[in-house]
SEFIBA-658431 format. One record per residue (C-alpha): residue in three letters; x, y, z. Coordinates in steps of 0.2 Angstrom, whole numbers, plus 5000, padded with zeros to 4 digits. Example, Ala and Ser with C-alpha at 12.3 -4.5 7.8 and 13.67 -1.06 7.14 Angstrom:
% SEFIBA-658431
ala506249785039
ser506849955036
//
This chain:
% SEFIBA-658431
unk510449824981
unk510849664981
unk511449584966
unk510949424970
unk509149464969
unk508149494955
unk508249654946
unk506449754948
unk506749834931
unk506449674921
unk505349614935
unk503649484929
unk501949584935
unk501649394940
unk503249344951
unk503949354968
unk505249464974
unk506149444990
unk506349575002
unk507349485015
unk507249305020
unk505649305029
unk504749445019
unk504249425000
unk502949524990
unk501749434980
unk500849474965
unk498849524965
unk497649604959
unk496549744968
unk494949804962
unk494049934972
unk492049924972
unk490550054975
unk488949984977
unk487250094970
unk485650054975
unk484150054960
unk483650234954
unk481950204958
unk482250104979
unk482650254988
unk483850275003
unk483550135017
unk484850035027
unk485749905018
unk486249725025
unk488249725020
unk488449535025
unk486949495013
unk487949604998
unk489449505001
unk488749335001
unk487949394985
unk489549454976
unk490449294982
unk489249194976
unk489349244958
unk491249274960
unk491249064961
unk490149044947
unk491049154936
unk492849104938
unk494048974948
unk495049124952
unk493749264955
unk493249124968
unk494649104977
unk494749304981
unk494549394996
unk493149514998
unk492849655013
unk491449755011
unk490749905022
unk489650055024
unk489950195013
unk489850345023
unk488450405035
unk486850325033
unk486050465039
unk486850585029
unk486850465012
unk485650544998
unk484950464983
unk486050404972
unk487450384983
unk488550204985
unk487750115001
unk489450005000
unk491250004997
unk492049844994
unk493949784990
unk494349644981
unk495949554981
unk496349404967
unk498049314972
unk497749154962
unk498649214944
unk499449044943
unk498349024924
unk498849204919
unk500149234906
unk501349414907
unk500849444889
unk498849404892
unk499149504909
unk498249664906
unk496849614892
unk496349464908
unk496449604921
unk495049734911
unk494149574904
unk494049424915
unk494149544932
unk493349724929
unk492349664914
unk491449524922
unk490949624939
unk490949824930
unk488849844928
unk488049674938
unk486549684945
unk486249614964
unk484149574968
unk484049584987
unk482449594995
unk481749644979
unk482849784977
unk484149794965
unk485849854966
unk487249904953
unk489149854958
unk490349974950
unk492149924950
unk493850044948
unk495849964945
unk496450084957
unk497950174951
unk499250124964
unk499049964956
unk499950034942
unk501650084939
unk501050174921
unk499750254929
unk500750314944
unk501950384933
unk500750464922
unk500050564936
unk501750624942
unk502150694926
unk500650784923
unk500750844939
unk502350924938
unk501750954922
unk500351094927
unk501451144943
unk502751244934
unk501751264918
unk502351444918
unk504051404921
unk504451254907
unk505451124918
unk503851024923
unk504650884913
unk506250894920
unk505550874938
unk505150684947
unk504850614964
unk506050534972
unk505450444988
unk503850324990
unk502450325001
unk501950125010
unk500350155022
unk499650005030
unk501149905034
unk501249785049
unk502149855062
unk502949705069
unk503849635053
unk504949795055
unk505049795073
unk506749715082
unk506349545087
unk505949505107
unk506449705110
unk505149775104
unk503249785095
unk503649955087
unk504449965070
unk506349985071
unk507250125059
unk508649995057
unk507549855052
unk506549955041
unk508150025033
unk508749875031
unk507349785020
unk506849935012
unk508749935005
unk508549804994
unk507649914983
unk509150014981
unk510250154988
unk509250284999
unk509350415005
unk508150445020
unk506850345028
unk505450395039
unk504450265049
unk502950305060
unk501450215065
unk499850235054
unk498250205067
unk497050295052
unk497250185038
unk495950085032
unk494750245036
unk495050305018
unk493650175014
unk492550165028
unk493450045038
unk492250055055
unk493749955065
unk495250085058
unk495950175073
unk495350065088
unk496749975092
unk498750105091
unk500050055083
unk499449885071
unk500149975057
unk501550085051
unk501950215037
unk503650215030
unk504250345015
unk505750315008
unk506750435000
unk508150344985
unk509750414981
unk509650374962
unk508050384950
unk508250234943
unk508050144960
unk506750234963
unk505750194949
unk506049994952
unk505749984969
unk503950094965
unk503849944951
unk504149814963
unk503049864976
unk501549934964
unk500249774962
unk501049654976
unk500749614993
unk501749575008
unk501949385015
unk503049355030
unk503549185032
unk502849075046
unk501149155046
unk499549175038
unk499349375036
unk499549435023
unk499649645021
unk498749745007
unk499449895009
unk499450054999
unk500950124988
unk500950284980
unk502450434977
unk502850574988
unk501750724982
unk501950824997
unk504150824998
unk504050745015
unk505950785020
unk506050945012
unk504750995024
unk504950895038
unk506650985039
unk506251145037
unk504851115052
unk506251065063
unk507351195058
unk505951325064
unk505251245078
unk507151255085
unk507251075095
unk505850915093
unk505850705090
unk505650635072
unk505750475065
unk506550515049
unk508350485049
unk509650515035
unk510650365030
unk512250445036
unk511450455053
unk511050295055
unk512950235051
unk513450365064
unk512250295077
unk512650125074
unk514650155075
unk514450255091
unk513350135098
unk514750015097
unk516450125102
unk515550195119
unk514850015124
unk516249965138
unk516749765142
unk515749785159
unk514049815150
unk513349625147
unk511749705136
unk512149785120
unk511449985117
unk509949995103
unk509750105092
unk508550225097
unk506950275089
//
C-alpha cells in the first residue's frame, strides 16, 4: 500500500480515496426499492416510466439531496408469472450529494432522512395505489458484511468450535468497467497487470482473478444485462494480511468508482468471498490436468513480467505484453 495515501482503517464514510491517478471512489448511498401494488388492484401491467417520474417527483420535494439522485427502475420478474401480492417493480437509488452530512450524523441521516422518508409511501396512478418499500442493502455496510461472515462461519463449523477463529480473505467486485483496467490503445479487455496494480493500493495480495461479468445487472431485472459482452468485469482479490483485507472491504463498501476525464460513473457491487474462489479454482485445474484461467498468483505475475523483459532481444522494436 502506499503510504502516501490515506489509511482505509480511519477512513470518513463521507471522503474520497484514490485508487490511482485517474480512478477515485466516492462516497454514496444505495437504497434498493420493491414496488407493491394495493391489496385490493389486482395483477395488471404496470407503466415503469410513470412510477419513476412519480418517485422523482416526490424525491424533489422532500429533500435538496433526495433530488439530485439517480433513480433506475424496472420490471420485477415475469408479468405473466407475477401473482398477487408480488413487487411489479424494482428500483435502485443512488444519493451522491453528502456534502450537508456530518460522519457523526451519518447513520441516524441515512435510516431517517433516506429510508424513513421513502420506507411506506404511497404512489396513486391511474387510480391505483402503490406501496414503495426500500432496503439499505448490506454490501453497503462494512458492519453488516462482517456480521454475516461471522455468523456464517459461525453455523459452518458449529460442531467443531473454530467458527470464530475462521475469516475471509479475498473480496468479491462485480460490475466494474472493463476498460478502466484494460492497457491503454492495446486493448478493451481488462488487463491482470492493470487490475493488479490499482487493486494493490489496498494492500498486499495475494491473488487476483479478473474475468468479464456479461450477467450482472440481471440480479435485479436489468432487461439490457447480457446484450452487449464484455462491458463489465469481475475481479476477486485474494490479500496477504487480514488487516488489509478488512480496509480495502471498508474502503470499497458504500463508494463508487469515478474515472477522470468522463462522466460514468460505476455502481458496482462488493461483497466477501463465500465460495473460496482460489481454493477451488485450483483444485479444478489440478483435476482437469491442463486449461486457461485468469487468476494469477502474485508471484506469477513478477515472474511473467521479468521474463518478459530478459528474452525480448534489441531486434524487436514492439515490447511483449503480458498475456491474459
Amino acid at each position: 500500500m502506499n503510504p502516501s495515501l490515506p489509511d482505509p482503517d480511519s477512513l470518513s464514510r463521507l471522503a474520497s480515496f484514490p485508487l490511482d491517478p485517474t480512478l477515485t471512489l466516492t462516497p454514496r448511498v444505495r437504497l434498493n426499492l420493491s414496488i407493491f401494488p394495493d391489496a385490493g388492484s389486482g395483477v395488471k401491467p404496470v407503466d415503469h416510466w410513470q412510477i419513476k417520474r412519480a418517485l422523482l417527483d416526490y424525491l424533489k420535494a422532500a429533500s435538496r439531496s433526495l433530488g439530485s439522485a439517480s433513480l433506475q427502475i424496472s420490471g420485477a420478474g415475469d408479468p405473466k408469472k407475477r401473482r398477487r401480492g408480488d413487487a411489479v417493480a424494482r428500483g435502485v437509488l443512488v444519493v451522491r450529494d453528502l456534502g450537508s452530512v456530518k460522519e457523526e450524523d451519518y447513520e441516524t441521516w441515512k435510516e431517517k432522512e433516506l429510508r424513513g422518508r421513502l420506507d411506506g409511501i404511497e404512489l396513486v396512478l391511474e387510480g391505483t395505489r402503490f406501496r414503495v418499500s426500500v432496503e439499505v442493502p448490506a454490501a453497503d455496510s462494512f458492519e453488516d458484511l462482517r456480521k454475516e461472515w461471522l455468523e456464517y462461519y459461525a453455523f459452518k463449523y458449529k460442531d467443531r468450535g473454530r467458527g470464530a477463529r475462521e475469516e475471509p480473505d479475498a473480496i468479491v467486485i462485480r460490475g466494474l468497467p472493463s476498460r478502466w483496467f484494460a492497457e491503454t490503445r492495446v486493448s478493451s479487455k481488462p488487463s491482470m497487470l492493470v487490475t493488479h496494480t490499482i487493486f494493490s493500493t489496498l494492500g498486499s495480495l495475494r491473488n487476483i482473478h479478473v474475468a468479464e461479468d456479461d450477467d450482472f445487472g440481471q440480479e435485479v431485472g436489468d432487461d439490457t444485462a447480457g446484450l452487449v459482452s464484455g462491458l463489465h468485469c469481475k475481479v476477486v482479490v485474494q490479500f496477504e494480511k487480514q488487516r488489509d483485507f478488512h480496509n480495502a472491504l471498508k474502503a470499497l463498501c458504500g463508494r463508487s468508482l469515478e474515472k477522470e476525464g468522463t462522466q460514468l460513473i460505476a455502481d458496482y457491487e462488493v461483497s466477501w468471498d463465500k465460495d473460496n474462489f482460489f481454493r477451488y479454482s485450483r483444485s479444478h485445474l489440478q483435476e482437469n490436468g491442463s486449461g486457461r484461467t485468469s487468476s494469477v498468483h502474485l508471484g506469477e505475475i513478477r515472474r511473467d513480467v521479468h521474463k518478459s523483459r530478459s528474452r525480448r532481444s534489441p531486434e524487436q522494436a514492439r515490447p511483449k505484453r503480458f498475456r491474459e
